[in-house]
C-alpha positions in Angstrom: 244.0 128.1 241.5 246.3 125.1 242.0 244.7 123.9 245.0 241.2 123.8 243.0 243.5 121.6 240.1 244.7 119.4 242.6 241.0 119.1 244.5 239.7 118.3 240.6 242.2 115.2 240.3 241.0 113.6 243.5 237.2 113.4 242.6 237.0 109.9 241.8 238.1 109.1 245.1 234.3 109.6 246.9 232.0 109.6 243.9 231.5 105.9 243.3 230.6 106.1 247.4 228.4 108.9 247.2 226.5 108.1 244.5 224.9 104.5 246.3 223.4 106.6 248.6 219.5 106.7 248.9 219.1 110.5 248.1 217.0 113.7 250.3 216.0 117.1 249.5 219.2 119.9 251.0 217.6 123.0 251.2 219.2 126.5 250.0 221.3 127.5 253.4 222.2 123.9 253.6 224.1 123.9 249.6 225.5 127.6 250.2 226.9 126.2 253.9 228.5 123.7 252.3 229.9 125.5 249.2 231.1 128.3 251.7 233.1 126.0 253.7 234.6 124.3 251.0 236.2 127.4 250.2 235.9 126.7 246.1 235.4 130.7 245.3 238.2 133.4 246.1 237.4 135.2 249.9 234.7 137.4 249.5 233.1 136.3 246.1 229.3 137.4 246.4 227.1 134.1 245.7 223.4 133.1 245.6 221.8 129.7 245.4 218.7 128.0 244.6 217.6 124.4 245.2 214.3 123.3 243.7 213.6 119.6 242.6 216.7 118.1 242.3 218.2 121.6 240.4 220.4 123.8 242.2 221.1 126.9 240.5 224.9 129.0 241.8 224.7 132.8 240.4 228.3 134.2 241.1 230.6 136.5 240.0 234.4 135.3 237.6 237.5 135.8 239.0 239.2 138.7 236.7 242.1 136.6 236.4 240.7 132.9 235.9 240.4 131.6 232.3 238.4 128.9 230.9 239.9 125.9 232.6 239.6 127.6 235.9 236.1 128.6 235.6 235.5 125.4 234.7 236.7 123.4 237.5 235.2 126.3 240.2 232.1 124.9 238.9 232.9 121.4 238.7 234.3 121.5 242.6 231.0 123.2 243.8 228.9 121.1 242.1 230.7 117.6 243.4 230.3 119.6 246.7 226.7 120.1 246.6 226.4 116.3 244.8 228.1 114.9 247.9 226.3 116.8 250.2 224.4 114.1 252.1 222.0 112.1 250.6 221.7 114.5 248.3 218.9 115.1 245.8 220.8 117.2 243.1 221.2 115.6 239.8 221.9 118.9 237.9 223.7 122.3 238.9 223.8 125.0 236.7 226.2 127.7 237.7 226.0 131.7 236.1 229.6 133.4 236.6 228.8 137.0 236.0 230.9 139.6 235.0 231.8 142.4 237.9 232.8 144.7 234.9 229.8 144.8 233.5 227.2 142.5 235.9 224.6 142.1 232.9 227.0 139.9 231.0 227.2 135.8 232.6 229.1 132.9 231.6 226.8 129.6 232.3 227.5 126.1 232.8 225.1 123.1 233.3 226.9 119.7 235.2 225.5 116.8 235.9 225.6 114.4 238.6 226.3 112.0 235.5 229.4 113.9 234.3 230.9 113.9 237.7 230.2 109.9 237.9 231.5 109.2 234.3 235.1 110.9 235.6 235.0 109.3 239.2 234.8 105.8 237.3 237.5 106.3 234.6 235.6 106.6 231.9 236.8 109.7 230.8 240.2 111.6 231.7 240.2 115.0 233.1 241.3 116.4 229.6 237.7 114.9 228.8 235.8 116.1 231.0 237.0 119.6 230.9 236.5 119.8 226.8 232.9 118.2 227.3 231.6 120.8 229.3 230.6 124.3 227.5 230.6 127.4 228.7 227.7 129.6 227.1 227.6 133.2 227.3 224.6 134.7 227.7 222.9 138.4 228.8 220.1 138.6 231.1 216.7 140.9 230.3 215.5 141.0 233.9 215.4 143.6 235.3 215.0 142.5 239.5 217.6 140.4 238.3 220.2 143.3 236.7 219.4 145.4 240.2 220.3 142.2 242.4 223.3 141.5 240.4 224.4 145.3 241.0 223.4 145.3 244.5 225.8 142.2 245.1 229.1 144.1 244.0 227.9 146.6 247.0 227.9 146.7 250.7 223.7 146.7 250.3 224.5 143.4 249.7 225.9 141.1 252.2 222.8 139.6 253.3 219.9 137.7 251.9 218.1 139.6 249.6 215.1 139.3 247.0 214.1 141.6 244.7 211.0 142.1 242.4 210.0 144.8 239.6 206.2 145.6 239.9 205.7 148.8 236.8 207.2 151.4 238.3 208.1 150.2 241.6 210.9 148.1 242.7 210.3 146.3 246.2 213.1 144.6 247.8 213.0 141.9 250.2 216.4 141.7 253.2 216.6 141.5 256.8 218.2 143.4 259.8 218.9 142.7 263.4 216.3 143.5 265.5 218.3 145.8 267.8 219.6 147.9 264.7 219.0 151.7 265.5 216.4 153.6 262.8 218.7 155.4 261.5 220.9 152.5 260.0 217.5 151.1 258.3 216.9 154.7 256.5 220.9 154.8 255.6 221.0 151.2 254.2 217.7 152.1 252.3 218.9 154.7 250.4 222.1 152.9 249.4 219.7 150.1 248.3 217.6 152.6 246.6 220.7 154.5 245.0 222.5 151.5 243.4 219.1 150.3 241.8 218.3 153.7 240.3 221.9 154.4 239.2 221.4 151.6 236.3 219.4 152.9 233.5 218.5 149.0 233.0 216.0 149.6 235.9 214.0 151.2 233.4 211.4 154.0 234.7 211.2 153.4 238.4 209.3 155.8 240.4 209.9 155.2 244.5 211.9 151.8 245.7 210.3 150.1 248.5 212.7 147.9 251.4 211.2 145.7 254.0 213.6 144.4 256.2 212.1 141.4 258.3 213.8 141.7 261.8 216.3 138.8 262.9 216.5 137.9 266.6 213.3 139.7 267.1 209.4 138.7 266.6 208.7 136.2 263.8 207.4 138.0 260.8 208.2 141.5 261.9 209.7 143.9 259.6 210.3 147.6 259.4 209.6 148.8 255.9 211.4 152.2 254.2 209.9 154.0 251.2 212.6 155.7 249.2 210.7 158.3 246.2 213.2 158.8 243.5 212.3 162.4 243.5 213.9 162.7 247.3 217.1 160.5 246.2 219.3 163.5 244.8 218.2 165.4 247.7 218.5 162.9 250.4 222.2 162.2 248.8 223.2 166.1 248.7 222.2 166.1 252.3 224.3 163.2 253.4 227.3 164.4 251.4 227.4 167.5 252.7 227.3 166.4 256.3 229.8 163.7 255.7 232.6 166.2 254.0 234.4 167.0 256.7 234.9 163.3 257.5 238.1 162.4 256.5 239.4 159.1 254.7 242.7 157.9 254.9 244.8 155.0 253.0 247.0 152.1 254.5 248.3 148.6 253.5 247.8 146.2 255.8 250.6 143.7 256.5 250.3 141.0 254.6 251.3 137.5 255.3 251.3 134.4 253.3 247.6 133.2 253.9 246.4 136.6 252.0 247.9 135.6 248.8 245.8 134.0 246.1 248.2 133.1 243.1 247.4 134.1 239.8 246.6 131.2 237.1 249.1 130.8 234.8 252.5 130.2 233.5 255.0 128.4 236.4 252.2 128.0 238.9 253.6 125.0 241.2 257.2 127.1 241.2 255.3 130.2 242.5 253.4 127.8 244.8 256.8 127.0 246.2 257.8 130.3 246.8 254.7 130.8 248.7 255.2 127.6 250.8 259.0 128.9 251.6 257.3 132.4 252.7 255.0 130.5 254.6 257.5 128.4 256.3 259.9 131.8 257.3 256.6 132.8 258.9 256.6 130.3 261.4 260.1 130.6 262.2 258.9 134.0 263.4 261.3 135.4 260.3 260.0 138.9 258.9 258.8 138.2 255.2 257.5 141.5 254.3 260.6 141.5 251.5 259.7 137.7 249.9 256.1 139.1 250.0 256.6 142.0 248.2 259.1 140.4 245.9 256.2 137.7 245.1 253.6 139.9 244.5 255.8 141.8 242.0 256.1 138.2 240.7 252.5 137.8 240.2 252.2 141.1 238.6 254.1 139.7 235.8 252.1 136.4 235.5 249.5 137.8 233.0 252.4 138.8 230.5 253.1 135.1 229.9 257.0 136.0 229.8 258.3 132.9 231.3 262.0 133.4 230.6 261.4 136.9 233.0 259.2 134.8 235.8 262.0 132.2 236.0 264.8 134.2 236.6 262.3 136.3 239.3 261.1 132.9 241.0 264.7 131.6 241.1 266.4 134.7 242.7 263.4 134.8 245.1 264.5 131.4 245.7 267.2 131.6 246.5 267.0 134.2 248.7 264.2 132.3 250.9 266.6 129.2 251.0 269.5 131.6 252.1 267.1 132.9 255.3 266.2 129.4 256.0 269.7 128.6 256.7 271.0 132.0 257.9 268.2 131.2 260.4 268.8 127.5 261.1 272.5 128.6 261.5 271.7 131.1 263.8 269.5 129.0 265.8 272.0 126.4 266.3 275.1 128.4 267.0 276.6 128.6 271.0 276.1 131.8 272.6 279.2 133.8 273.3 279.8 134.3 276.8 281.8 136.7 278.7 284.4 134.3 279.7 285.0 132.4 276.2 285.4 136.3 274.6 286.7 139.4 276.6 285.8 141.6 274.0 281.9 141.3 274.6 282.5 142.1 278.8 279.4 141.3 279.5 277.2 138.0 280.6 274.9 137.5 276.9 273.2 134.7 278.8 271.7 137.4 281.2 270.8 140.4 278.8 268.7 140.2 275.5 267.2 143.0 274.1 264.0 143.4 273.0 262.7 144.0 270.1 260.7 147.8 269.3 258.6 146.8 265.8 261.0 147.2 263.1 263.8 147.6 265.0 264.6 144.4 266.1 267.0 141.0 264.8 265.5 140.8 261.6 265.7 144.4 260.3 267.3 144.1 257.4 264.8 140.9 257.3 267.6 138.6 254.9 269.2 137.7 257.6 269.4 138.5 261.2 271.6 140.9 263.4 272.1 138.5 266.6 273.4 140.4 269.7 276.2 138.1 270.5 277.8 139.4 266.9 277.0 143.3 267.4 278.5 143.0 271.0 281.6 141.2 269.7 282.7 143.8 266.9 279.7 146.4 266.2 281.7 148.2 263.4 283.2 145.0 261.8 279.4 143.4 262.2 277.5 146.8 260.4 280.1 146.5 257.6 279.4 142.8 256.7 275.8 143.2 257.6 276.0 146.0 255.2 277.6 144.5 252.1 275.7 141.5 252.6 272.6 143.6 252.5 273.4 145.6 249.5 274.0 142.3 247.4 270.5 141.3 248.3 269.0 144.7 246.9 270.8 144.2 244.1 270.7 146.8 241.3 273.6 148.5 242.4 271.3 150.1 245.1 272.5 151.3 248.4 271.6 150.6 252.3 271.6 154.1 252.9 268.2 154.1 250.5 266.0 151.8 252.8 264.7 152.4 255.8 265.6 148.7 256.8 268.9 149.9 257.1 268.0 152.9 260.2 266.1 150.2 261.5 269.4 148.1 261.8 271.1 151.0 262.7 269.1 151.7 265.8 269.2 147.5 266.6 272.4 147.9 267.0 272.6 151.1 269.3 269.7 149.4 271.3 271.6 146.4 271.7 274.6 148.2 273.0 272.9 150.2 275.5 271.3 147.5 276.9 274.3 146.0 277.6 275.7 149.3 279.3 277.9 150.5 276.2 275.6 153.5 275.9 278.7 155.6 274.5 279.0 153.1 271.3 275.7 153.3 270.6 275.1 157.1 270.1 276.9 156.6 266.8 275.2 154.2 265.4 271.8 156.3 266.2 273.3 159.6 264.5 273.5 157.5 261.5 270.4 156.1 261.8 269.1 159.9 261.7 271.0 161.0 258.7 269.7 157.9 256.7 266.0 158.7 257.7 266.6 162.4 256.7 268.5 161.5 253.0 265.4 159.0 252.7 262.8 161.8 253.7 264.4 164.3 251.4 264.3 162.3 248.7 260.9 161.7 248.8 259.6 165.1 249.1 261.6 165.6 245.7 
């Protein structure tokens, strides 16, 4: 949400500009082109516009964790984007956030190509023009409309859709690609025809009809699927019970810092910096997945307001990022130890770098790195400093021997020894690796 607080401050700089302009009718894929690519809503945010005679209407869905001020200027940066647009013809946007929760319920605003002018001149502050603008709540009666609002929180979505109530009939209106097998159009029908019937707003609603125009194929072709509620709970026990031996399995995907969207709220531009240090380690090629947990945990705390516990997070995670940056500058910048200058390594470091096998690599215990030239100079004196310098990162009075990071330095070092023909050294360094993955395995299967 900072970036949308910093986008609202800069306004004035194009509106005086824009607003000379002889203006021309945008169409609907023109505005949501333009509102996509300016990125205003949080990745994957279901929206649907309408342009008609100078009024373009936004139905979307509120962020969970945005308040007033934050829905606010989402709607004041889409519709600046949609006045600027061109030659544009929009004077007025109204925008309807709706709650995912509970899709019936919308917040709505109305801006004007006037308030957006007043600001841009200096003729009110941006204090102003935030407290000028109201957001009404509001419940909508329609039912096409409740079905479409449901059907936007679901995969049956993700396309253009339109969607009518005729007594007890409810006809929907999407396309397909022309070379999509028959078998997708029945699948994607009932899920349509599910997810409308499910909501007892639908009212009494006797068979759901889907035509799905083709795309890429002949103009005005469509394949059409009539779905009888009587055949839904049949249809549905059919398709369970051939999908329940399919298994489905959970992961977390790596994250990096692109991924995170920071919570609005207390000590925002600190957490931004955090981020931007995280960010930075990236492209050093520094493993991050530490800061990025540590972060998140930081952003889990946001919505408690207790800024005396968020400082004291954002500073040690602070720290901690400035300590890699130099650990790696230092390491960067430090002369290779060479066979000659130190007897103990006994072999050329110039000619023999290991490489890295996922986690087991220079960055394993990802604070700082393990370079080879130090594990080849003194490999038990190097595991014991590495060790206690670990430890007073976990803090907590926790111990290497908990963390998997630790096997995964364990084996770096018997890797790097091997490859430079001390295979005798390294075997101990891989027996403790195993009896730190066993205690760590055993303790989770208490």
């Amino acid at each position: 949400m900072h970036k949308k607080s910093l986008a609202l401050t800069a306004l004035s700089l194009s509106i005086l500009i824009s607003s000379m302009s002889p203006a021309f009718a945008i169409t609907t894929q023109e505005a949501t082109q333009a509102i996509n690519s300016a990125r205003i809503l949080a990745p994957g945010t279901q929206m649907k516009i309408n342009v008609a005679k100078g009024l373009a209407t936004i139905s979307t869905f509120r962020n969970d964790q945005a308040n007033e001020k934050d829905t606010k200027i989402e709607a004041l940066l889409m519709s600046k984007t949609l006045f600027d647009l061109g030659k544009s013809d929009i004077a007025n946007v109204s925008i309807y956030f709706y709650e995912a929760r509970d899709p019936k319920q919308y917040k709505s605003i109305t801006i004007t190509k006037g308030d957006v002018a007043a600001f841009g001149a200096g003729q009110i502050s941006q204090d102003e023009l935030l407290k000028s603008l109201i957001l009404k709540q509001g419940a909508i009666q329609d039912k096409a409309r409740m079905i479409e609002n449901y059907l936007m929180l679901t995969s049956a979505s993700r396309r253009k859709m339109q969607i009518s109530v005729n007594g007890d009939e409810v006809n929907v209106t999407t396309d397909m690609p022309a070379d999509t097998p028959d078998r997708e159009y029945k699948y994607e029908a009932l899920r349509i025809a599910e997810t409308a019937l499910q909501r007892s707003d639908a009212g009494s609603v006797a068979r759901v009809n889907i035509k799905f125009f083709t795309v890429g194929g002949s103009k005005g072709q469509y394949k059409q699927v009539v779905v009888p509620v009587s055949q839904i709970q049949a249809l549905d026990s059919e398709v369970q019970k051939a999908l329940g031996t399919v298994a489905i399995s959970k992961g977390v995907a790596t994250m990096t810092a692109d991924d995170i969207e920071l919570a609005p709220g207390p000590l925002q531009s600190e957490r931004a910096y955090l981020l931007a240090g995280i960010a930075e380690l990236e492209q050093m090629g520094v493993g991050t997945a530490a800061f990025i947990n540590a972060l998140m945990s930081i952003e889990q705390k946001v919505k408690d307001q207790n800024t005396s516990t968020l400082t004291r997070d954002i500073e040690s995670l602070s720290t901690s990022i400035e300590t890699q940056k130099e650990t790696y500058k230092a390491a960067k910048n430090s002369k290779p130890i060479h066979a000659k200058e130190d007897p103990k390594c006994g072999v050329n470091l110039d000619s023999l770098k290991t490489n890295s096998k996922g986690s087991v690599n220079r960055w394993a215990l990802q604070f700082f790195p393990l370079p080879e030239t130090d594990i080849l100079k003194d490999p038990n004196g190097f595991l014991a400093a590495s060790k206690a310098q670990f430890e007073a990162k976990l803090g907590k009075d926790k111990k290497a021997e908990e963390m998997p990071q630790y096997a995964w330095a364990l084996l770096w070092f018997a890797e790097v020894l091997k490859n430079n023909g001390r295979g005798g050294e390294a075997s101990s360094f891989e027996r403790q690796a195993a009896t730190v993955t066993a205690g760590i395995q055993a303790k989770a299967k208490k």
